[in-house]
C-alpha positions in Angstrom: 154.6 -62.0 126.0 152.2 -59.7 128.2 151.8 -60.8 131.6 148.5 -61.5 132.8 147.4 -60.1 136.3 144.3 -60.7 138.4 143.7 -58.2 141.6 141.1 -58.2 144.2 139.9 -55.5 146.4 141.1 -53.4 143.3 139.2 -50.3 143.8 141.1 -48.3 146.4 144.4 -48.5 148.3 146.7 -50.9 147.6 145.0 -52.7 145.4 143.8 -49.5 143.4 147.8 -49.3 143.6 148.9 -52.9 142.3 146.9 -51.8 138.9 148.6 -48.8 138.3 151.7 -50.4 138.6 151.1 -53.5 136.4 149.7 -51.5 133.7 152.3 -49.2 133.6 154.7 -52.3 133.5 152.6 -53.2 130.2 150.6 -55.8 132.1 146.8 -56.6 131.2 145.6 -56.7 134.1 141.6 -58.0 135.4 141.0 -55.7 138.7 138.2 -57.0 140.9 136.1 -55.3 143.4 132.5 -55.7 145.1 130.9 -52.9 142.7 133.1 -51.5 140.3 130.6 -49.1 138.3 130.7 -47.4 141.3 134.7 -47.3 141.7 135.3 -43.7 140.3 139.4 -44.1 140.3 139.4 -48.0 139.2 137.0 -46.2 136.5 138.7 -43.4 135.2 142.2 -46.2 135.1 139.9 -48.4 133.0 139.0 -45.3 130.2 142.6 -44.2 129.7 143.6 -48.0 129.5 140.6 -49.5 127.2 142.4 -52.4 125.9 144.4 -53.5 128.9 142.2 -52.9 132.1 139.1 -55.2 132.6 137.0 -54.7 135.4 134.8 -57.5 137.0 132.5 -57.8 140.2 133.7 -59.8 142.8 132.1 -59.5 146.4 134.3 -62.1 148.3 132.2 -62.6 151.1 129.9 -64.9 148.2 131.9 -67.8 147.3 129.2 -68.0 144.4 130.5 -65.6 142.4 134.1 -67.4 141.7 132.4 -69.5 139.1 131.3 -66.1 136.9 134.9 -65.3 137.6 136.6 -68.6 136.2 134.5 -68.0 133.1 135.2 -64.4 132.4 139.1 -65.4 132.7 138.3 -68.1 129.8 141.3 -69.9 129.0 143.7 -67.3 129.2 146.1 -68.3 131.7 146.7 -65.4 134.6 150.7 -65.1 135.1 149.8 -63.2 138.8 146.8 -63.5 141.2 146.9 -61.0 143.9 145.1 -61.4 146.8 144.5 -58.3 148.3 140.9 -57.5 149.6 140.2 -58.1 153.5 138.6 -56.2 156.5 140.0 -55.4 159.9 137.1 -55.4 161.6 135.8 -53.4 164.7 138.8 -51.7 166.2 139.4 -50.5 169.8 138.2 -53.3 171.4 139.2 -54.2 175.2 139.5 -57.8 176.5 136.0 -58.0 178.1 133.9 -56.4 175.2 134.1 -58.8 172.6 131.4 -60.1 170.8 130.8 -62.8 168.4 129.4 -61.1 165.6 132.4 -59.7 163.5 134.1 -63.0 163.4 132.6 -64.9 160.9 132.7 -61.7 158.3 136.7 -61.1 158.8 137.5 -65.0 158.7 135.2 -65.1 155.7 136.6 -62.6 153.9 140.5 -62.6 155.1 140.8 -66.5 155.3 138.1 -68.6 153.2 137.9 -66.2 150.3 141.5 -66.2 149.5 141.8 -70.4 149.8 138.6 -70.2 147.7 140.0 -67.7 145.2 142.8 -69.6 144.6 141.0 -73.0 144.7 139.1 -71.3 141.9 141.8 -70.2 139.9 143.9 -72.4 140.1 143.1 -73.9 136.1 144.1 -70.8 135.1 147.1 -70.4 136.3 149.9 -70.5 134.2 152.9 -72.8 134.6 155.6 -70.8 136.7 152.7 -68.3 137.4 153.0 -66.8 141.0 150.4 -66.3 143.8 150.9 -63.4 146.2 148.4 -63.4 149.5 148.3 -60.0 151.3 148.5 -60.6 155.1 149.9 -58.9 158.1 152.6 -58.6 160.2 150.2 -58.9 163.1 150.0 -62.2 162.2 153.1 -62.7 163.4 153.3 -64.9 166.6 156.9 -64.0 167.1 156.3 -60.0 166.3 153.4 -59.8 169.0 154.4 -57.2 171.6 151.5 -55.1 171.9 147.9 -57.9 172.1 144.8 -57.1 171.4 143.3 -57.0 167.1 142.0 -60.9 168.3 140.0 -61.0 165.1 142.4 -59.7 162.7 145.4 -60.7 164.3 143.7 -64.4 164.5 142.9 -64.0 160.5 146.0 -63.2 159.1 147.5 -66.0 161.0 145.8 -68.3 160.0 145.9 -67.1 155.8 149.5 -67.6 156.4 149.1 -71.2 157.3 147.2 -71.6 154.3 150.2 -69.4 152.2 152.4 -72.3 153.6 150.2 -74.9 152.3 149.2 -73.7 149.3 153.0 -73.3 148.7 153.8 -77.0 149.1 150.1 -78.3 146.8 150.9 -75.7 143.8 154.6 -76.7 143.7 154.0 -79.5 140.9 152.0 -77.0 139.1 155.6 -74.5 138.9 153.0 -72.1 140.8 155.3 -70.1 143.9 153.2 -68.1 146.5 154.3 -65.7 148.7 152.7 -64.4 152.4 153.3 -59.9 151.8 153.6 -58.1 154.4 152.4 -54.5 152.9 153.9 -51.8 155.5 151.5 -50.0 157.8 150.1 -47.9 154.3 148.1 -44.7 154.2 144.6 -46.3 153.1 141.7 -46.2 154.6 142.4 -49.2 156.8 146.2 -47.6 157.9 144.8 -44.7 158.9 146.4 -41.3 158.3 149.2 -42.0 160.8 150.6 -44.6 159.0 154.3 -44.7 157.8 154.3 -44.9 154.0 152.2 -44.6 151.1 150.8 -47.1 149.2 153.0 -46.5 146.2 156.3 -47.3 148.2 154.7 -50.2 149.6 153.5 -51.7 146.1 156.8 -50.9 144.4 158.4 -53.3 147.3 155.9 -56.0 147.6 156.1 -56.1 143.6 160.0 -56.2 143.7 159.2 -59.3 146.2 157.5 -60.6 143.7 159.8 -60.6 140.8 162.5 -62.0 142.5 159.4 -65.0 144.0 160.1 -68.6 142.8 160.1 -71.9 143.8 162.8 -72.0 146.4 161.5 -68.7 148.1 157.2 -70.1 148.5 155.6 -70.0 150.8 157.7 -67.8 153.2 156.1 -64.6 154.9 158.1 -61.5 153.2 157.6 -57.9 154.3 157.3 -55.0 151.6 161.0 -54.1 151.7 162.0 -57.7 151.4 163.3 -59.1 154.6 161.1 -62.4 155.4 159.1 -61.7 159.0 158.8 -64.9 161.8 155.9 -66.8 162.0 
């Protein structure tokens, strides 16, 4: 039976990543981005895979949109949801200069969209189906060396917590979620500096996730595998 996979932030990066993977694993797969007509890659995927790529508008940041969502997947239960799309936010900020502003927009979109997304989807999701939330190892209480990222480090924190509890309130629905840790990845977020490429860290994170089921939700994994401390 084909496995059914849903991706957000799915135009570029690791998401852009995740599609090219599942399809070549003979996956349909629905990719989801803010404006995909303008999505040249996720594009130029969807004409060399007609039949087995769907593309759909999603801006995350408008909780209104989930419904047009739920009614394009129909009743074609999704085997995967992958929650991928977030923000980091301003970056280089000292204690002493923060402002209010950004907060609202990274907890909107790093913590409320993927509770809603799932909240959404969660009709469609399949018995044994499996749930993977992209955080952060600067998340991570016990990893903190180095301060500073309030916002985004604050964010991914706190979509763990709701990883953890959307682990124990899917359980009687056979769903298992998993917290990924995705590697600090060449996208435009990671920055050129970064330490691997978004193809070895989607060929980890989806190895985490073949191997994801009941007894191992709701634990915090990093790409490679090894489970990373609250």
């Amino acid at each position: 039976m084909t496995q059914r996979v849903l991706i957000t932030g799915a135009n570029r990066g690791i998401g852009l990543a995740f599609c090219h993977h599942y399809l070549a694993q003979g996956a349909e797969v629905i990719a989801c981005c803010r404006q995909p007509e303008q999505a040249e890659a996720l594009l130029a995927l969807a004409e060399s895979h007609p039949h087995t790529l769907s593309l759909v508008g999603l801006d995350l940041a408008k909780p209104e949109q989930l419904s047009a969502l739920c009614a394009f997947v129909q009743d074609q239960p999704l085997d995967l949801l992958i929650s991928n799309a977030g923000v980091y936010g301003p970056k280089g900020i000292a204690l002493g200069d923060y402002q209010a502003a950004p907060f609202d927009e990274i907890m909107q979109v790093n913590v409320l969209a993927p509770l809603l997304l799932v909240q959404a989807l969660q009709p469609h999701l399949a018995p044994g189906a499996k749930v993977a939330l992209l955080s952060s190892k600067m998340g991570s209480m016990t990893d903190n060396g180095s301060g500073g990222a309030y916002f985004y480090r604050a964010s991914k924190a706190a979509v763990n917590a709701i990883g953890r509890s959307l682990a124990v309130d899917l359980a009687p629905q056979q769903v298992a979620v998993a917290l990924l840790h995705p590697g600090w990845v060449k996208t435009e977020m990671g920055g050129a500096h970064a330490l691997i490429d978004t193809d070895t860290s989607v060929q980890g994170m989806s190895q985490v996730i073949a191997e994801l089921n009941l007894e191992r939700s709701g634990q915090f994994y990093n790409y490679d595998g090894q489970t990373i401390g609250w």
